[in-house]
N, CA, C and O atoms as a DFTB+ gen file, in Angstrom:
340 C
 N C O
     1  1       0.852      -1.183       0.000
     2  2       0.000       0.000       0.000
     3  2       0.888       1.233       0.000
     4  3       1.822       1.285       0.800
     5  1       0.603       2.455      -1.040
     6  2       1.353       3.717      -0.522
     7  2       0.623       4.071       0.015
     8  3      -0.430       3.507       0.312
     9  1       1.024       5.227       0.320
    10  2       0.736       6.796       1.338
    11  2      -0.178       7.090       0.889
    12  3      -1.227       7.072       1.533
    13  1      -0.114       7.504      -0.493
    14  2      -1.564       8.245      -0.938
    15  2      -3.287       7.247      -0.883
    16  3      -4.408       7.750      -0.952
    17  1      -2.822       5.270      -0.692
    18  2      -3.839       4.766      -0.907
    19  2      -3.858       4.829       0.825
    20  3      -4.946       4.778       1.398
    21  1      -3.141       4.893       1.266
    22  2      -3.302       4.645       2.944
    23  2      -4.399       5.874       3.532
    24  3      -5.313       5.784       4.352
    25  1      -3.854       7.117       2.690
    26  2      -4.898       8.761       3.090
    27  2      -6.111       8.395       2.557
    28  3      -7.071       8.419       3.327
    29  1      -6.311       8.025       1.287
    30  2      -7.329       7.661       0.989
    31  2      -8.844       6.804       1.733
    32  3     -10.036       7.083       1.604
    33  1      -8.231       5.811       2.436
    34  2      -8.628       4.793       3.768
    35  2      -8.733       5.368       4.876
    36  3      -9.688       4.971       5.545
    37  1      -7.867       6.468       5.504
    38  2      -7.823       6.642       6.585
    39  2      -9.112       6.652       6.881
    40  3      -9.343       5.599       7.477
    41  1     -10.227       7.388       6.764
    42  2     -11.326       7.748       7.638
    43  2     -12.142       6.580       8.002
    44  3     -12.710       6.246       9.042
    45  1     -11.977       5.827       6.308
    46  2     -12.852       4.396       6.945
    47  2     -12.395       3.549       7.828
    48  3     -13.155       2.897       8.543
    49  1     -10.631       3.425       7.901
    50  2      -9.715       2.960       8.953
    51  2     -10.409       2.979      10.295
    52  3     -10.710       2.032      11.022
    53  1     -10.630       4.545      10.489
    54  2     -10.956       5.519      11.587
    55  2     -12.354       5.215      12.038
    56  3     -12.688       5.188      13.223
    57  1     -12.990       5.033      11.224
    58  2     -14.423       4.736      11.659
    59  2     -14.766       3.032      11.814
    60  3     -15.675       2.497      12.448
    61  1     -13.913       2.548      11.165
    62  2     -14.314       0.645      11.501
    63  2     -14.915       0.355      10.117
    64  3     -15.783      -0.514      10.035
    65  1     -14.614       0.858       9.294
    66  2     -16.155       0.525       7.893
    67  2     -14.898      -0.830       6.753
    68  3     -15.423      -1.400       5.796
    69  1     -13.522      -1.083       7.054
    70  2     -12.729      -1.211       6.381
    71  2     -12.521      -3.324       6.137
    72  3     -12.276      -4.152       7.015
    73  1     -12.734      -3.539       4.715
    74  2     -12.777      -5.079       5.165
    75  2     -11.591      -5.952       5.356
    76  3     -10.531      -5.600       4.839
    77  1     -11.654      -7.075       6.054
    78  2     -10.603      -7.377       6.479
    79  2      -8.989      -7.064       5.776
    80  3      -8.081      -6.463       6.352
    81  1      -8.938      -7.650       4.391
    82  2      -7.926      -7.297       3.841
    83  2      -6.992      -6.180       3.624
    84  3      -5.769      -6.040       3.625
    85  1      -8.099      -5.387       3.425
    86  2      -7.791      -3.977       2.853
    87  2      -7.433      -3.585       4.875
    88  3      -6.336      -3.059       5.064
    89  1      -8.126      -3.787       5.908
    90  2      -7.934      -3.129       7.152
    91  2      -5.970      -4.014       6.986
    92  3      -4.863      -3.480       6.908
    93  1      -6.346      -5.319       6.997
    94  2      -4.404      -5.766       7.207
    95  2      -3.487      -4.925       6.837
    96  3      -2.566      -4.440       7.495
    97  1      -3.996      -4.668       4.975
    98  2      -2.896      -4.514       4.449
    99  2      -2.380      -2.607       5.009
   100  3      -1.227      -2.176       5.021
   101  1      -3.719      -1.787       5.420
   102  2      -3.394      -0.289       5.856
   103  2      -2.691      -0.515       7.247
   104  3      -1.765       0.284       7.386
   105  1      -2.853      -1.366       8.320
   106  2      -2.212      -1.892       9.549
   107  2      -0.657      -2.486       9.282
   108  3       0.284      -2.299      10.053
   109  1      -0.594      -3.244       8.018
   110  2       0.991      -3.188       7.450
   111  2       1.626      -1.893       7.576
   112  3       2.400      -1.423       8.409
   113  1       1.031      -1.398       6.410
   114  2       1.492      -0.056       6.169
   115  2       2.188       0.746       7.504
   116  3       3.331       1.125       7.759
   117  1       1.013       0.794       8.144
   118  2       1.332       1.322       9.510
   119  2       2.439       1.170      10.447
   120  3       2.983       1.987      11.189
   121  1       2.699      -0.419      10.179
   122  2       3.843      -0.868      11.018
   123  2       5.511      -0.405      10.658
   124  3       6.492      -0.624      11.370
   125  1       5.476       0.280       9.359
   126  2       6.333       0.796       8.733
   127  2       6.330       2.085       8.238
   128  3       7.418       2.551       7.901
   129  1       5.638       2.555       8.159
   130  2       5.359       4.145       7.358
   131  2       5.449       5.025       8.598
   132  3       4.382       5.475       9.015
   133  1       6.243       5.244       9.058
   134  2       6.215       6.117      10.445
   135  2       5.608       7.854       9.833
   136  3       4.822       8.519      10.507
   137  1       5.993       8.181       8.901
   138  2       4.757       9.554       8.564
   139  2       3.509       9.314       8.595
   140  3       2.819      10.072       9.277
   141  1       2.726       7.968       7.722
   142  2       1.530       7.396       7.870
   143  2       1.358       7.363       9.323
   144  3       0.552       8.204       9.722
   145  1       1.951       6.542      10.329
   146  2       1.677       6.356      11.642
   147  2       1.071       7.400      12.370
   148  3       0.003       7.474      12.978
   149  1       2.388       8.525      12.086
   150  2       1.809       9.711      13.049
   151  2       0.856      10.650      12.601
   152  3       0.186      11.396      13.316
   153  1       0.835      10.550      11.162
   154  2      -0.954      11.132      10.455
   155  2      -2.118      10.657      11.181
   156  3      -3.038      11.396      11.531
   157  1      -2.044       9.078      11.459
   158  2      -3.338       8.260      11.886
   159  2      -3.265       8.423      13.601
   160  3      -4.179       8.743      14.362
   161  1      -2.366       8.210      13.804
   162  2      -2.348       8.529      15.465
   163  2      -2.718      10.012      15.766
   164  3      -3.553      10.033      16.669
   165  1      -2.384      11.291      15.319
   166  2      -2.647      12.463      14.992
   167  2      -4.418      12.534      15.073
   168  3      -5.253      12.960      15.871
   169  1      -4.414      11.979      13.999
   170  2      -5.945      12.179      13.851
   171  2      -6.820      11.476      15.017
   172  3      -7.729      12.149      15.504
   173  1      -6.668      10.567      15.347
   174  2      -7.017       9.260      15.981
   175  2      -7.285      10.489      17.552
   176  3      -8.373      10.480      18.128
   177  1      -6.251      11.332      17.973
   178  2      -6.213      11.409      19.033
   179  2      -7.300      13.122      18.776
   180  3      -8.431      13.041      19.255
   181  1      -7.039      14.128      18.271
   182  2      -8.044      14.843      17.506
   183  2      -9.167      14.970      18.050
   184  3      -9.625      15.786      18.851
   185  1      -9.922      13.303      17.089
   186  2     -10.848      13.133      16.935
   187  2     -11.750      12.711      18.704
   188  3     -12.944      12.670      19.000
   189  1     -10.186      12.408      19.718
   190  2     -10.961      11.478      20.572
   191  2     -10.809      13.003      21.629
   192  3     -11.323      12.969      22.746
   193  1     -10.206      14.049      21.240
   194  2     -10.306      14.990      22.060
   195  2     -11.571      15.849      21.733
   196  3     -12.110      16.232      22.771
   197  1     -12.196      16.259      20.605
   198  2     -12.884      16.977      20.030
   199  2     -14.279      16.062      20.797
   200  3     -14.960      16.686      21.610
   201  1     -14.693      14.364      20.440
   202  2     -15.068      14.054      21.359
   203  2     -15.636      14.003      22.252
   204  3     -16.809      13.651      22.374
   205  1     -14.733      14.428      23.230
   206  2     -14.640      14.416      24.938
   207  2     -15.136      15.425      25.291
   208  3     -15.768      15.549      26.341
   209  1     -14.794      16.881      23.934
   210  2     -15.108      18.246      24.504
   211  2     -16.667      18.615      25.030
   212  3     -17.536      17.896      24.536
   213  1     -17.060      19.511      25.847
   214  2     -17.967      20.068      25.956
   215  2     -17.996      21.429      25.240
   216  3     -16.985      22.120      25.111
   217  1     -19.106      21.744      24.822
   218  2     -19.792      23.332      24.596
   219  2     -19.793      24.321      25.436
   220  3     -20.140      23.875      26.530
   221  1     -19.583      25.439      25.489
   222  2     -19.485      26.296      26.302
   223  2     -20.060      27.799      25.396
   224  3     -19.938      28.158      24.224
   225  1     -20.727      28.409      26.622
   226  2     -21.035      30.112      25.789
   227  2     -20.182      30.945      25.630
   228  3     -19.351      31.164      26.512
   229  1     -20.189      31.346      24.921
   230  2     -18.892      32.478      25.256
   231  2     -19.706      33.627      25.729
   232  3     -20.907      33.718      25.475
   233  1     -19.072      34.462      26.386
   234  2     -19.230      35.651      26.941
   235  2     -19.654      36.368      26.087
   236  3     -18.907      36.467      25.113
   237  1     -20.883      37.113      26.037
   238  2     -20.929      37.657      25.432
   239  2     -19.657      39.154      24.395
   240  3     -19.502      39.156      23.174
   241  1     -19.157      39.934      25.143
   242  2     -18.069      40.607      25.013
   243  2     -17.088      39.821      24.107
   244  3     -16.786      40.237      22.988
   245  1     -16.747      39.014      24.473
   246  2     -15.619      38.493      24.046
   247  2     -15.934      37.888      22.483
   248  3     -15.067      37.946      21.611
   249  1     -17.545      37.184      22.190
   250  2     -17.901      36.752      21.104
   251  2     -18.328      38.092      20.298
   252  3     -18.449      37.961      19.080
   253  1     -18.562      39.347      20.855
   254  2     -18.663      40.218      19.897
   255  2     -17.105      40.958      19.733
   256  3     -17.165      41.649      18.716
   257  1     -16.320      41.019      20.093
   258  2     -15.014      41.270      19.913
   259  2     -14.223      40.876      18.868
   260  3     -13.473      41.537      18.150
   261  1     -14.625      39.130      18.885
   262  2     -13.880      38.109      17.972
   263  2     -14.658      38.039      17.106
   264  3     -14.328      37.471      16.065
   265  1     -16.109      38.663      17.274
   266  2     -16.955      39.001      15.491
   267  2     -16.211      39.969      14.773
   268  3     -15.975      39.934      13.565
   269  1     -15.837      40.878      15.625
   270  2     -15.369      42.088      15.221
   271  2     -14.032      42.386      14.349
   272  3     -13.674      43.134      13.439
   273  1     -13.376      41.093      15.374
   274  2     -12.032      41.036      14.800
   275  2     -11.444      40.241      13.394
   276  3     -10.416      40.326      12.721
   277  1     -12.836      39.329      13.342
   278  2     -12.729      38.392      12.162
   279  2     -13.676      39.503      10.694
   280  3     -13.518      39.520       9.474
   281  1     -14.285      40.004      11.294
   282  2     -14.677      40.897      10.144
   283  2     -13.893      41.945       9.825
   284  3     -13.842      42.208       8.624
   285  1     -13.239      42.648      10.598
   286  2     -11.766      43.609      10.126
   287  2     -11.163      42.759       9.106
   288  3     -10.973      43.204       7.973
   289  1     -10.870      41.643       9.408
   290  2      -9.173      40.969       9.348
   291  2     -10.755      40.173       7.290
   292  3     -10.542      40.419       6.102
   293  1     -11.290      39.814       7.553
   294  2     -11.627      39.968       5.980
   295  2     -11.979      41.175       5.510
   296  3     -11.450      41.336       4.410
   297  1     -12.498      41.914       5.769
   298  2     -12.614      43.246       4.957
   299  2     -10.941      43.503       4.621
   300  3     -10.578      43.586       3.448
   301  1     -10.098      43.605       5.590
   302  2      -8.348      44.054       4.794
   303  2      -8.120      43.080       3.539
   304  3      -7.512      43.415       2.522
   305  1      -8.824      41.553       3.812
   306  2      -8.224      40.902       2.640
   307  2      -9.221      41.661       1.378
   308  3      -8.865      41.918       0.228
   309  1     -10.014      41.809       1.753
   310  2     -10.796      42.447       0.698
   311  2     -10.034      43.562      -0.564
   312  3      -9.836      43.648      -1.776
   313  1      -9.796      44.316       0.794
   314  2      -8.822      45.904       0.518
   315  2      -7.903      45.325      -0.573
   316  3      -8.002      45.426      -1.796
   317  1      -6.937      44.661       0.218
   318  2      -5.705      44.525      -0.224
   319  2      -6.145      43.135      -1.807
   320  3      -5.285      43.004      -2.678
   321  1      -6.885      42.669      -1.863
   322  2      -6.832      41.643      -2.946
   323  2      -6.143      40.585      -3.109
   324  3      -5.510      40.158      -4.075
   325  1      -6.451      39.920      -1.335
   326  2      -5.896      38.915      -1.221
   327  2      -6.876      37.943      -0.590
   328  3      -6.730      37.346       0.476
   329  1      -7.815      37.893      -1.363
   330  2      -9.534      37.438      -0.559
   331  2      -9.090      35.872      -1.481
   332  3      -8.950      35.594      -2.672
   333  1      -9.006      35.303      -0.504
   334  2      -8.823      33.680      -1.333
   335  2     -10.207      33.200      -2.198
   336  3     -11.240      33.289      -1.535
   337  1     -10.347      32.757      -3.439
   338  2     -11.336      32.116      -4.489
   339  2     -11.984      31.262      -4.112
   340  3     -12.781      30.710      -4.870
């Protein structure tokens, strides 16, 4: 398996959807591809923090601040003509 068929798999890896073979041969991979490894472990851990998280309100103040600040910071890309497509 390369890298690019291993990225390809990851999510189904990640979620359990993967059939036996195809799960071996990305778990090969794994045992050797130490960039692959730490992509899937990376994610793996991510996913188990995001998870765990709870919701929280924000303060009011602070969520109109960071409205504020995210609408400056695109209007300059605007200005300047660097507004990504």
């Amino acid at each position: 398996m390369k890298c690019s068929e291993f990225l390809q798999e990851l999510t189904n890896y990640l979620d359990g959807v993967l059939d036996a073979r195809t799960k071996a041969e990305l778990e090969d991979h794994l045992a050797w591809c130490h960039n692959c490894y730490v992509v899937c472990d990376t994610t793996k851990k991510t996913i188990e923090i995001y998870r765990d998280s709870q919701l929280y309100a924000l303060p009011e103040n602070l969520r109109d601040r960071l409205r504020s600040a995210i609408m400056a910071k695109c209007q300059a890309r605007k200005k300047s003509g660097s507004e990504p497509v």
